[in-house]
N, C-alpha and C positions, 0 to 999 in steps of 0.2 A: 336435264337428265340425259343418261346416255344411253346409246342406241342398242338396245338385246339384240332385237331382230332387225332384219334389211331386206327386205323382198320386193326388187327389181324386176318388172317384167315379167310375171309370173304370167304363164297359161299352163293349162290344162286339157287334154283329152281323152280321152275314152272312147275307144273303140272308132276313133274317127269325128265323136261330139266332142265340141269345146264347150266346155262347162266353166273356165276361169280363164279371163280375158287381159293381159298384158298389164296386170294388176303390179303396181307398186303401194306398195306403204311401209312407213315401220313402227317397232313397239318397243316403248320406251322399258328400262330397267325399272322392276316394283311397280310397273303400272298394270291396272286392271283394261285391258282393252275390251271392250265390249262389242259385237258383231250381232246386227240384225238385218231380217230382209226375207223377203216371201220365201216358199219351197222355190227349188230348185237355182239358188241364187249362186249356188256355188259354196255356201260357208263350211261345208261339213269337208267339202272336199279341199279349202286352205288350208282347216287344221290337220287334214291327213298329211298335206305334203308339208306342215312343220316338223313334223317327225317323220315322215317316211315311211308311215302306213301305205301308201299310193304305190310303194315298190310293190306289193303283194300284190297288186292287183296287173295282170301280166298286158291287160287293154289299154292301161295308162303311160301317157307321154306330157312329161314335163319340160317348158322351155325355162329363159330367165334363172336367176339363183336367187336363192336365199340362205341369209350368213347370219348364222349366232355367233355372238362374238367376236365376227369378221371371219371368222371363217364359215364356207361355200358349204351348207352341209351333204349337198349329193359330191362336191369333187375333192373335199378335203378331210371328209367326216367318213367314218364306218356307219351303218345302220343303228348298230347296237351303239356305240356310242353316243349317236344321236339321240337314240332312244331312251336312254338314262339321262341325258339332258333334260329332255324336252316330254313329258309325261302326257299321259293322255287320260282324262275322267269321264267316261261314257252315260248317255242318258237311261239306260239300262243300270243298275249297281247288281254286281256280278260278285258277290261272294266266292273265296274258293271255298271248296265242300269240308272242312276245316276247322278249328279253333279259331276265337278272335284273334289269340296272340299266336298261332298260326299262319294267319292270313297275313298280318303285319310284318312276322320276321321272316316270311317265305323270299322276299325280293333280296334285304340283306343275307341271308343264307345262301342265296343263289349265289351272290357277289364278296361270299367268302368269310360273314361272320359268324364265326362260331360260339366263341367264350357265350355263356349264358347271361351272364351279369351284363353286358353287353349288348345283347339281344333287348332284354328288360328292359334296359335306359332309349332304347330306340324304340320301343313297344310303347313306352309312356308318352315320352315328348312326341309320338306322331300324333298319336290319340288326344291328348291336350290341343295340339296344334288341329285337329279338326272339330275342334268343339266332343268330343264322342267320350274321353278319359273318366269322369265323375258318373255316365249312365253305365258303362260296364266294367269297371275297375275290378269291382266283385266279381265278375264272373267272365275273367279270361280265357277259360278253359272251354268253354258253355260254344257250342258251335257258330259261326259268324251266320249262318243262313236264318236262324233262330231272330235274328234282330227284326223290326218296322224296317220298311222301306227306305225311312227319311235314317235312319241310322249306318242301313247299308249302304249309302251313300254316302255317308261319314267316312264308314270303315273305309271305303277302297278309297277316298282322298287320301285317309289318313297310311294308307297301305302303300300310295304311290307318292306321299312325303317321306316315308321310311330306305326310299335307295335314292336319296339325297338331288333330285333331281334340281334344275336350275329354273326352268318354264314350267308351269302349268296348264293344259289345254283343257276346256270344258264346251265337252258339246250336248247342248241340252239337256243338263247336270238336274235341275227339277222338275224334268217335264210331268213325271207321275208321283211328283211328292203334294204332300195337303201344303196351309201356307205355312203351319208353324214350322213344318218340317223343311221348308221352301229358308225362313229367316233364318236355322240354324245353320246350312250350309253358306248363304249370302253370309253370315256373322264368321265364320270359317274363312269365307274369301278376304274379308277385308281385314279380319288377323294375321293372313297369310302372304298382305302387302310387303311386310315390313324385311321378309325373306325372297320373295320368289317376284317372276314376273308371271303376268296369269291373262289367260286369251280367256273370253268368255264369248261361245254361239250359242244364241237362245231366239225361240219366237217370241220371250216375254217381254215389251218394250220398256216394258214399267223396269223389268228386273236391271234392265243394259242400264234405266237413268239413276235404278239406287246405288249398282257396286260401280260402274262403268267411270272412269277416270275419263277415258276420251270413248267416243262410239265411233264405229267405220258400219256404213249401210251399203250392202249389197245389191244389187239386183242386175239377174240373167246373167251371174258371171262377170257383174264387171262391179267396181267399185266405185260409186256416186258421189259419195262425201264421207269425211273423217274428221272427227272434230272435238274439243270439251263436249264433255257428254250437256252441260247446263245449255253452252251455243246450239248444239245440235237440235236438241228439244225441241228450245224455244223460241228459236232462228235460225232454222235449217237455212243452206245457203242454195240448194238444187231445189226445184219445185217437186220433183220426183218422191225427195225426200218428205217433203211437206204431204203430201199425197200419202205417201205409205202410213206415218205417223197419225195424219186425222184419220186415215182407215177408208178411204177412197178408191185402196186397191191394198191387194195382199191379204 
């Protein structure tokens, strides 16, 4: 498989804390990489600096690079294009205050499309492509905030697969969903293999060994081990790891 991502040396700081420590790994094309590890291990703040949420933050200083595609995305990339890349699914689902098919054609509108018919065909295939198209087909007009939890979390997948992005980011995507609502978006991620590559940070161990292709375990900012999610499990190769998994610590 070939390489999406490439992140060399990565650290991180804040305000003078390093929070992510000369971290290398990379993520292969259409895989699901899964990311666990106690609070504070640093994972919220890798998937910032895959897209470049971390510029906003005026205390942050990034060394090392990391390359989609081969290209450096802080010396080669604009923000915004970055950002259309590389998508971000937050553990919070943030309806905008909107229509369903609203909320879906808001990103492509942004970036220029107008025709309606158009709109429609992209309004459909996102919604299908998140599991969400057969619960509100009927009622597209019907305001997005109106949906269950585990739906609004649908929507904005399906909202940030509508400006064609290339990566996926999921930063604790069902921390506040029940489980049925928990397996429709895991059923969502591994339909959405077959297009996208997809980062997955979660505290759920179980959830990194059902979608998780390979697993990378954090801890204190640094990266311990990376592995087939089955190897990792069941034969972690760091004792660290072994520890966090029987629940020893974290």
């Amino acid at each position: 498989m070939v390489d999406k991502i490439v992140v060399e040396n990565l650290s991180i700081d804040y305000g003078g804390v390093r929070v992510l420590k000369d971290m290398s790994l990379s993520v292969k094309e259409h895989e699901i990489l899964g990311v666990i590890g106690p609070a504070n291990s640093g994972k919220t703040s890798f998937l910032r600096a895959l897209n470049r949420l971390n510029d906003l933050d005026i205390s942050s200083r990034l060394s090392g690079s990391i390359r989609l595609n081969g290209k450096d995305i802080n010396r080669e990339m604009d923000a915004e294009e970055v950002r259309k890349k590389v998508a971000m699914v937050f553990a919070l689902p943030i309806p905008l205050p909107m229509s369903i098919f609203d909320n879906i054609a808001y990103g492509p509108r942004r970036h220029g499309v107008k025709k309606k018919k158009k709109l429609e065909e992209i309004v459909e295939q996102s919604l299908k492509a998140a599991f969400l198209w057969e619960e509100v087909k009927d009622r597209l007009s019907s305001s997005g905030m109106k949906l269950s939890g585990g739906q609004q979390q649908r929507l904005c997948i399906a909202r940030t697969l509508a400006v064609e992005p290339e990566v996926i980011l999921y930063d604790e995507p069902c921390s506040g969903l029940d489980p049925i609502s928990t397996a429709k978006v895991e059923d969502a991620m591994r339909e959405l293999k077959n297009r996208y590559t997809q980062i997955l940070v979660t505290n759920n161990v179980k959830q990194a060994a059902r979608v998780g292709d390979r697993v990378a375990f954090f801890l204190m900012g640094e990266l311990v081990e990376i592995g087939e999610a089955g190897q990792l499990f069941t034969a972690p190769k760091d004792k660290r790891t072994e520890d966090y998994l029987t629940g020893r610590f974290g």
